[in-house]
C-alpha positions in Angstrom: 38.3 9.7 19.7 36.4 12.1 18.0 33.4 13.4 19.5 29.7 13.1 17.8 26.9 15.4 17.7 23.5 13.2 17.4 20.1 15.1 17.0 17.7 13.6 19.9 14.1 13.4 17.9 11.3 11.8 19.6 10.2 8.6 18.1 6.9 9.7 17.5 8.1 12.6 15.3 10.8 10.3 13.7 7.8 8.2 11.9 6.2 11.3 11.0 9.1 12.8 9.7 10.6 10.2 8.0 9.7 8.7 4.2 6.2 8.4 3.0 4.9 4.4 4.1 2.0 3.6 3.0 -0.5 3.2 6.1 -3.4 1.4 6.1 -5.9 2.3 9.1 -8.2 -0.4 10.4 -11.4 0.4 12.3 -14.1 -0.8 13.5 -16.5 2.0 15.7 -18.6 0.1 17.9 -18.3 -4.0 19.1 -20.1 -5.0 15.7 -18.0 -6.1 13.3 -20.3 -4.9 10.7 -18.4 -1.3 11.8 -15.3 -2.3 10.6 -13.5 -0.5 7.2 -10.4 0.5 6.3 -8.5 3.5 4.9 -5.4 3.4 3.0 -3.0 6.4 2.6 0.7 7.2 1.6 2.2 8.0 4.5 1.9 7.7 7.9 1.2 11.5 8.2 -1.3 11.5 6.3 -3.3 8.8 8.1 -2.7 10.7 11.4 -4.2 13.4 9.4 -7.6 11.3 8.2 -8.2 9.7 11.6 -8.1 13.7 12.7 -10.9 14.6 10.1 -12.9 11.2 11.5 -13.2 12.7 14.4 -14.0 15.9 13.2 -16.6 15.0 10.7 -17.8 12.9 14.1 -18.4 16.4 15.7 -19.6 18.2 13.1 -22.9 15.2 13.2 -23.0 16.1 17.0 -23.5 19.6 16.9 -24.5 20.4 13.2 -25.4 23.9 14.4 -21.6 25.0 15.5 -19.8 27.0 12.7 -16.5 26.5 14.2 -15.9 23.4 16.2 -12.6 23.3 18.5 -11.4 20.5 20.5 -8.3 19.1 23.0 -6.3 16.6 22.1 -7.5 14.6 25.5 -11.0 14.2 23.5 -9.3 12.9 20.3 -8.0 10.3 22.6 -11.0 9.5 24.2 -12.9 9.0 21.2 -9.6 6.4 19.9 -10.5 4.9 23.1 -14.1 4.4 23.0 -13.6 2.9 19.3 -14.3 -0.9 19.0 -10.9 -1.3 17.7 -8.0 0.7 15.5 -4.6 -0.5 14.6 -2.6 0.7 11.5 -0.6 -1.2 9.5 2.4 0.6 8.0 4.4 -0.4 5.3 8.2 -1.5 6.6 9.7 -1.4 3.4 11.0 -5.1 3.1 7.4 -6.5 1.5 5.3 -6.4 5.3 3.1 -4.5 7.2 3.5 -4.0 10.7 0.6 -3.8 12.8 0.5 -1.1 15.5 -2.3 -0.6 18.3 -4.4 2.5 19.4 -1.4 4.0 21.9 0.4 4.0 18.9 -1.6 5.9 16.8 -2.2 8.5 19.7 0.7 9.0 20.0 1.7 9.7 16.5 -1.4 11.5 16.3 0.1 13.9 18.9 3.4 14.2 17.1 1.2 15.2 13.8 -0.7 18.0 15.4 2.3 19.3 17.3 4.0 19.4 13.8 0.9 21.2 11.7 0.6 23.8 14.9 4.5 24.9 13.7 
């Protein structure tokens, strides 16, 4: 039988590589549900992309003084994780959203910085 070459992608980078789906981020910051909105976007990438620039804008409040503000990917996490709650909804294609939880989006938040530090 003939043999076949397969490409071995990471999951993570497969969503952020694949087609635009539109991706709907739900958040709420504290326990209050009066903290929760919602962000809508065209692709998963790009959503990985706005939840970056929350947390940014978040530091940028903190230290207003800082011209150039860096950060590790271990404190993007940590502030995921101190959120009341996040999930993302992201369009399948067949008329539904699926829902996916905070580990999720760390970890295509991951896959999205490694690919915009390329």
């Amino acid at each position: 039988p003939p043999s076949r070459s397969r490409s071995f992608i990471p999951e993570a980078l497969q969503d952020v590589m694949a087609a635009p789906k539109h991706t709907i981020v739900l958040l709420q910051e504290t326990a209050s549900k009066s903290t929760r909105t919602f962000s809508d976007f065209e692709s998963v990438s790009e959503a990985m992309n706005g939840i970056c620039q929350l947390y940014e804008q978040r530091l940028k409040q903190m230290n207003p003084g800082m011209r150039n503000i860096t950060y590790d990917i271990s404190e993007l996490y940590a502030f995921i994780d101190q959120l009341g709650d996040l999930c993302c909804l992201v369009y399948n294609g067949f008329g539904a959203y699926e829902p996916h939880n905070k580990q999720w989006v760390k970890d295509r938040v991951f896959a999205h910085l490694k690919r915009m530090a390329q």
